[in-house]
C-alpha positions as a printed Julia matrix, in Angstrom:
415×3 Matrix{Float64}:
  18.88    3.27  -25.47
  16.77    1.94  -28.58
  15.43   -0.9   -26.49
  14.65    1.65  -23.41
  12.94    4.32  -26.02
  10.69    0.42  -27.65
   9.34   -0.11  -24.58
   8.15    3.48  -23.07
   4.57    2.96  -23.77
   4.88   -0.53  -21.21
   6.94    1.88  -18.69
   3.92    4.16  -19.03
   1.0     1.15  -18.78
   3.27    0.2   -15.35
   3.43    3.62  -13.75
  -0.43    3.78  -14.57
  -1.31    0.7   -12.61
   0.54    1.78   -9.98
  -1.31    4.6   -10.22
  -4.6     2.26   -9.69
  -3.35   -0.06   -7.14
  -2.51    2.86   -4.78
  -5.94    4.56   -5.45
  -8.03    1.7    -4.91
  -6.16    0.15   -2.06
  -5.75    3.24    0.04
  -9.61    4.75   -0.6
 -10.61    2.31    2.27
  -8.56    4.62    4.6
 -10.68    7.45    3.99
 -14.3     5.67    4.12
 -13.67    3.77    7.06
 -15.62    6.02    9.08
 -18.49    5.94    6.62
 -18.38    2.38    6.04
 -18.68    2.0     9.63
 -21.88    3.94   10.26
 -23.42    2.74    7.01
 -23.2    -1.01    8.19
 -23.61   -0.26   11.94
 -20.23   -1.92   12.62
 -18.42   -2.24   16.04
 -14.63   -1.18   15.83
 -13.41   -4.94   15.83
 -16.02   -5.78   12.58
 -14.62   -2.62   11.21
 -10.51   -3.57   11.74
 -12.35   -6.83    9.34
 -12.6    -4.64    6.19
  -8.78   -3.97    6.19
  -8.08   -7.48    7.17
 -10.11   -8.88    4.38
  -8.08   -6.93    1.51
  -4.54   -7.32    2.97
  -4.65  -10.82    3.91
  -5.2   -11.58    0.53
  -1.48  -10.82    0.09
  -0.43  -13.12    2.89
  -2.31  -15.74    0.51
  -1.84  -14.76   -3.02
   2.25  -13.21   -3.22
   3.98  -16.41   -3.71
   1.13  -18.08   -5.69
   0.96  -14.97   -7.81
   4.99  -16.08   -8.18
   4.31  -19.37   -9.51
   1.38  -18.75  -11.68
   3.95  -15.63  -13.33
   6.0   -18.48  -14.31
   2.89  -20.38  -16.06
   1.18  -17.84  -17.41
   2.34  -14.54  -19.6
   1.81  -11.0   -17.98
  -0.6   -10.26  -20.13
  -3.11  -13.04  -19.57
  -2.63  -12.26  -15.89
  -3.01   -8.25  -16.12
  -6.24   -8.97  -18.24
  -7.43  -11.36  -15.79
  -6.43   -9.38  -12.59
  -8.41   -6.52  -14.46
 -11.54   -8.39  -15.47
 -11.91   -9.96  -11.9
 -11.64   -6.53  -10.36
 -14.15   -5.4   -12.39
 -16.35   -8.01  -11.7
 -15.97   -7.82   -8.02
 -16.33   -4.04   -7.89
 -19.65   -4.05   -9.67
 -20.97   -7.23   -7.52
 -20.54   -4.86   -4.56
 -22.68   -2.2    -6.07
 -25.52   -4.55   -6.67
 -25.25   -6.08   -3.7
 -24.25   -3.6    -1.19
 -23.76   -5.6     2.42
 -20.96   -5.97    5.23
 -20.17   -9.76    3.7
 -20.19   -8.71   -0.18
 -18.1    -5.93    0.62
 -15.54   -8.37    2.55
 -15.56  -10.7    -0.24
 -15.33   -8.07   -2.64
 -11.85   -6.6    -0.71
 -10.57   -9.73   -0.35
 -10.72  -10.65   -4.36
  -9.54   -6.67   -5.0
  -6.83   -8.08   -2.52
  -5.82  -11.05   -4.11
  -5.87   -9.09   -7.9
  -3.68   -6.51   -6.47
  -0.96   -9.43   -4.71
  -0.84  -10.71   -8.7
  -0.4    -7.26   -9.94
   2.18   -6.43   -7.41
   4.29   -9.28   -8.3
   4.72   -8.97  -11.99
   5.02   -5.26  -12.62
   8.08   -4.46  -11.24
  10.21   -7.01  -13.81
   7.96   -5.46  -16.54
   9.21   -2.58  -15.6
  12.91   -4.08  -15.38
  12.68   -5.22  -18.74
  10.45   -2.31  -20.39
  13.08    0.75  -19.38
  16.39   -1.3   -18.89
  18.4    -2.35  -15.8
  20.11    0.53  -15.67
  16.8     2.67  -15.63
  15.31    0.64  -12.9
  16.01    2.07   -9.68
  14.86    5.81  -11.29
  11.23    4.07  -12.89
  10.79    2.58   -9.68
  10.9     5.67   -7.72
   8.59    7.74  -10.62
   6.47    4.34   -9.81
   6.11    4.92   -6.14
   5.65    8.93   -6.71
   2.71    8.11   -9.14
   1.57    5.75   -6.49
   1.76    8.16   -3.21
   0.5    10.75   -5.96
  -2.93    8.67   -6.35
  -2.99    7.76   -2.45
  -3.38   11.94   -1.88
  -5.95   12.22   -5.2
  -8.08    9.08   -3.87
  -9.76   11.26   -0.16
 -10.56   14.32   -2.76
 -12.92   11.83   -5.25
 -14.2    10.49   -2.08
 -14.69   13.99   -0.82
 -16.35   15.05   -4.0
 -18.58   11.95   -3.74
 -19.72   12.25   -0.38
 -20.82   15.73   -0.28
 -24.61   16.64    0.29
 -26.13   16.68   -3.06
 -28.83   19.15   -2.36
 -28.76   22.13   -5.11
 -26.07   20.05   -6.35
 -27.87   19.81  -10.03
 -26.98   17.66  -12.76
 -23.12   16.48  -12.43
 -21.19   13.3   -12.53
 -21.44   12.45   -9.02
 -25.19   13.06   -8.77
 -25.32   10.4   -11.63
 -23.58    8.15   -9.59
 -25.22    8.33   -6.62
 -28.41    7.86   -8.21
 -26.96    3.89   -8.21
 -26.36    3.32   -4.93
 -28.4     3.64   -1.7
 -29.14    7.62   -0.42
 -27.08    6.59    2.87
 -24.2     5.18    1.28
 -22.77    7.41   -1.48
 -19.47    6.51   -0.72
 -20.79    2.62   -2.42
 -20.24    5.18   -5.5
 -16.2     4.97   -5.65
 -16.89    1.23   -6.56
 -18.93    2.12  -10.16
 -15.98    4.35  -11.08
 -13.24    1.34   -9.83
 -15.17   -0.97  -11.82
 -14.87    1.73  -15.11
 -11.28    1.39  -14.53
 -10.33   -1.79  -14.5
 -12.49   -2.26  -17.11
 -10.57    0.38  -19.38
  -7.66   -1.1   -18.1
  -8.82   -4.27  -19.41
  -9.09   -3.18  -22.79
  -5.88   -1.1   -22.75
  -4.06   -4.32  -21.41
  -5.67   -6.48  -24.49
  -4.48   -3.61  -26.93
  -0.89   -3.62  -25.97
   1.97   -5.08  -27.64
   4.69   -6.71  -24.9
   7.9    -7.78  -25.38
   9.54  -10.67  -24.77
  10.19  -10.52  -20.77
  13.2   -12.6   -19.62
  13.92  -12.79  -15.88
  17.76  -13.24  -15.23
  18.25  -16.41  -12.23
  18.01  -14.09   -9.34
  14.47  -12.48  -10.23
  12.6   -15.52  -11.18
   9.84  -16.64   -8.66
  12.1   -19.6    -7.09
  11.16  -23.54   -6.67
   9.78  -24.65   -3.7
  13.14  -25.61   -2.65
  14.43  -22.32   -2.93
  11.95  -20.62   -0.69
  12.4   -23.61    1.77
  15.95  -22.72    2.13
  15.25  -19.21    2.42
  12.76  -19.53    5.32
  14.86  -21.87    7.32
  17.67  -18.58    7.59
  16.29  -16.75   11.01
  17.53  -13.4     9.77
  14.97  -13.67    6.48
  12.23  -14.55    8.94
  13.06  -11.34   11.31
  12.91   -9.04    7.69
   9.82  -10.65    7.15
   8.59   -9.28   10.36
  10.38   -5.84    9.67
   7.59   -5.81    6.45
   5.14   -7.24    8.26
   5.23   -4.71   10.97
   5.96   -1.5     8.16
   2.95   -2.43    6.21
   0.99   -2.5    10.14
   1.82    0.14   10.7
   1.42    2.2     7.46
  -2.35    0.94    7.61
  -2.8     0.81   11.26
  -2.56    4.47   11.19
  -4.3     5.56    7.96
  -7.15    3.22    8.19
  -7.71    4.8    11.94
  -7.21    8.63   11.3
 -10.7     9.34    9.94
 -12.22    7.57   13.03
  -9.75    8.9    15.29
 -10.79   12.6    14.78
 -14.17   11.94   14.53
 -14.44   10.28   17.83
 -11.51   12.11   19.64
 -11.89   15.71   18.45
 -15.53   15.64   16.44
 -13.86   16.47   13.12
 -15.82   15.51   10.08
 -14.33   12.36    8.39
 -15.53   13.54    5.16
 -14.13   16.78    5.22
 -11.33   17.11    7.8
 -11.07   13.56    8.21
 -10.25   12.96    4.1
  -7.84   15.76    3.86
  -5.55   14.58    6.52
  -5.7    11.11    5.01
  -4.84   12.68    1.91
  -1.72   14.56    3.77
  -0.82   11.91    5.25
  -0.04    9.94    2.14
   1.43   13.06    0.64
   3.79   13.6     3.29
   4.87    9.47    2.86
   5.78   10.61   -0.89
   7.52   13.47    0.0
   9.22   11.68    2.7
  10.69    9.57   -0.11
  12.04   11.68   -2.05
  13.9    13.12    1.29
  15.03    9.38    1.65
  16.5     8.94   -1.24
  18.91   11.87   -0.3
  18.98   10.88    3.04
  20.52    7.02    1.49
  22.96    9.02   -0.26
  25.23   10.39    2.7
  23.94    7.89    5.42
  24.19    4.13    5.85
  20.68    3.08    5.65
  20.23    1.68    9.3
  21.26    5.09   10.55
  18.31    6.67    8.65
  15.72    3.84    9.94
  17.3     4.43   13.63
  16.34    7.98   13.18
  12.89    7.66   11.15
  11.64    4.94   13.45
  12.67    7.26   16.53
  10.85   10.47   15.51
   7.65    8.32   14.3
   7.31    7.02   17.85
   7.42   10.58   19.16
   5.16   11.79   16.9
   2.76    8.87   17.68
   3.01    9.5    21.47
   2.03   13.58   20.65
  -0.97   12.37   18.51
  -2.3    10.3    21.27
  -2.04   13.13   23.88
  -2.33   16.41   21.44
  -5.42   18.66   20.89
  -6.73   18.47   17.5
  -4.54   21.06   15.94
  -1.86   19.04   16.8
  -2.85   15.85   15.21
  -3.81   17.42   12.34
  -0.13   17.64   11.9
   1.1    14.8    13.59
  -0.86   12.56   11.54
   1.1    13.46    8.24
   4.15   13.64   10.04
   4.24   10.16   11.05
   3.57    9.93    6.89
   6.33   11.5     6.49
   8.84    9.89    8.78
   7.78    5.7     7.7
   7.87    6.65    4.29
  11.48    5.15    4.42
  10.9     1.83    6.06
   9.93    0.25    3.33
  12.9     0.63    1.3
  15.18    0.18    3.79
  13.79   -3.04    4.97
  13.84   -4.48    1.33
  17.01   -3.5     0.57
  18.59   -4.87    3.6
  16.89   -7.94    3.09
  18.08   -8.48   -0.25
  21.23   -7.25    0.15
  21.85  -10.01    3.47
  21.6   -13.09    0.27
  23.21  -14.1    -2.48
  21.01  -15.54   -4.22
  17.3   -16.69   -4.92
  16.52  -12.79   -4.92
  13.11  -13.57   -7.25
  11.97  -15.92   -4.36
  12.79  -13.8    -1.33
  11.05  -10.55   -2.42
   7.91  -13.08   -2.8
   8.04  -14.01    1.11
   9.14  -10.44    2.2
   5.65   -9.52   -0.58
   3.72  -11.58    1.58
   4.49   -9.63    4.74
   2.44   -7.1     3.29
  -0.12   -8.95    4.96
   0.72   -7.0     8.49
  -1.83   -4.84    6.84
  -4.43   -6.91    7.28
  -3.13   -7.82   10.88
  -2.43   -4.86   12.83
  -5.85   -2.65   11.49
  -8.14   -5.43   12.88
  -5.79   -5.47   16.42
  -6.33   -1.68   16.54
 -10.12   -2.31   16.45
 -10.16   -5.2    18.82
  -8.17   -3.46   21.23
 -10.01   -0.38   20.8
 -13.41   -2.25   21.32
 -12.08   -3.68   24.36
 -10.5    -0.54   25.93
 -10.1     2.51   23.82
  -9.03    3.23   20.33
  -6.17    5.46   21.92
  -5.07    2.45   23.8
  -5.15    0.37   20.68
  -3.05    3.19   18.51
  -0.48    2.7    21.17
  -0.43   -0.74   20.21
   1.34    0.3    17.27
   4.46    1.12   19.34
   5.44   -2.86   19.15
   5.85   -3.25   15.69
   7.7     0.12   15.73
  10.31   -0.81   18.22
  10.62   -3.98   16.31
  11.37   -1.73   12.98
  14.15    0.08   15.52
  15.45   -2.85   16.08
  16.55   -3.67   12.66
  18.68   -0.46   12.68
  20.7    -2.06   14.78
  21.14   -5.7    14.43
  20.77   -5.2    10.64
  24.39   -7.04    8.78
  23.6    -6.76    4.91
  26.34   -8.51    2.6
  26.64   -5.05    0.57
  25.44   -1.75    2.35
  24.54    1.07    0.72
  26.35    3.53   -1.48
  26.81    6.81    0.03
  28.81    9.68   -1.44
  32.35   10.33    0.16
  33.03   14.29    0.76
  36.01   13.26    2.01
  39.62   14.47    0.06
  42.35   11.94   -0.65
């Protein structure tokens, strides 16, 4: 208890770059639209923006891995902080398609370092036996900034005519008339730069990972990738993480060209939902795991998702306003599930296989871009529908899913 009640102002610091990650990361879903008339872009340049930020984590995970072995968290959080910073402010300066590429891809690679040594701070910093209930306050603060990050943009992006002297008329006044939405990227840069200097303030304690939760030798991950059924959970992330940003990064776009709703008004507020509805959808989840084996809940999750994919592509706009967050809603539990069963299929060299399964979060980089492509080639509807292959891959796993240890669920049952 002492040692949990030490190390509550780290637990906060954690929860508070989730808090970051999520709201930088996931403002690209509600700009798209903007960024794409501001630059001129085709669909298949604009499916490049996504690409650019999420590869980074197909490139950066298991690095990020090694160098948390080198270097102490706080060096890295500082750096990760300063660089983000840096890159945010370059953009500003230098608004362009190719600065803002580079800039997403560095944000991307800062975030892939993040990612992979907060969660054993967090470990360490509220006790094992706290972990699984700071990780889900972690992932609530992070959905919670996902649904907050559409209203700044919102605020941002509206006409400034008799708006008079505020905060985001000082902003704008920074960036080109066009482009106000270039004005997020002063306030990320504020951020990270107060998250610098709260990083550098800080007092840490000693973090020890146990065997299973260190990064791995090169060996270990060898070994790991040579087991087919670590490969195919790769995939499973791969695909969750596709599809999580194939459909966010699209709805804005989607309703502007499909149903002529404003992406800065309608457009942001469904994104917002949508990401809302995926926290909510956790919480349900977690009760869900709790009376169901896990691949029962994916079977059912991944089934309704692919209806409710099928209504949005055929609905009237009143539908997909709904259907949108639904789908939110119903993949919110993918993630999870996927992890666990991956982790719970090994015995050991844990540390080293949540650093592959991390770099699966590159599928967000993948499946955007296809979207566009496709969608430049036929029709963005047709390239939505895309989507369905990486979902009946996730269905899959429901079924030929054979974890070591499965779940605990609660047993109404009388002896």
């Amino acid at each position: 208890m002492n040692n949990t009640k030490r190390y509550n102002h780290i637990i906060l610091l954690v929860v508070l770059i989730f808090f970051v990650i999520s709201f930088i990361t996931n403002i690209l879903n509600s700009i798209i639209s903007d960024v794409k008339e501001s630059f001129d872009l085709s669909l298949t340049l604009t499916g490049l923006l996504p690409f650019s930020f999420f590869i980074a984590y197909g490139v950066m995970s298991i690095p990020a891995g090694f160098l948390s072995e080198k270097y102490s968290y706080k060096k890295l959080l500082a750096f990760s902080f300063f660089i983000m910073s840096v890159a945010s402010l370059t953009f500003v300066l230098f608004p362009g398609y190719l600065v803002f590429s580079l800039t997403l891809f560095t944000l991307g690679c800062c975030m892939a370092v993040l990612q992979v040594i907060i969660n054993p701070m967090l470990r360490v910093a509220g006790g094992e036996e706290n972990f699984a209930f700071n990780s889900v306050l972690a992932q609530l603060v992070f959905g919670l900034a996902s649904f907050a990050s559409p209203f700044l943009y919102k605020y941002l992006a509206k006409d400034s005519i008799n708006e008079g002297f505020s905060i985001a008329s000082i902003l704008k006044a920074y960036v080109p008339n066009n482009m106000p939405w270039i004005a997020l990227y002063i306030i990320f840069a504020v951020i990270a730069f107060i998250l610098l200097i709260v990083v550098i303030l800080t007092k840490y304690p000693q973090f020890k990972k146990n065997k299973e939760e260190a990064a791995g030798t090169l060996s270990s991950y060898l070994q790991l990738l040579k087991n087919k059924w670590i490969l195919l959970y790769f995939f499973g992330i791969f695909s969750y993480v596709g599809i999580e940003q194939g459909i966010g990064n699209w709805i804005s776009q989607f309703l502007l060209q499909y149903h002529e709703l404003d992406p800065q008004t309608t457009g942001a507020e469904t994104v917002a939902y949508f990401w809302a509805m995926l926290t909510v959808g956790c919480l349900l989840g977690l009760l869900l795991l709790k009376v169901m084996d896990s691949r029962r809940v994916l079977i059912i999750a991944t089934t309704i998702t692919i209806l409710c994919l099928i209504l949005t592509l055929i609905g009237s706009a009143s539908v997909v306003v709904i259907t949108f967050p639904l789908i939110g809603f119903f993949i919110s539990v993918m993630w999870s599930i996927i992890f666990s069963l991956a982790l719970n299929s090994v015995k050991e060299h844990h540390g080293a296989l949540s650093g592959i399964l991390c770099t699966g979060i590159a599928g967000g980089a993948i499946f955007p871009f296809a979207v566009g492509w496709i969608g430049e080639i036929t029709s963005l509807k047709i390239g939505l529908l895309f989507l369905l292959i990486p979902l009946g891959f996730i269905l899959s796993i429901g079924f030929w899913a054979n974890p070591i240890v499965n779940n605990k669920t609660l047993n109404f049952k009388k002896d």
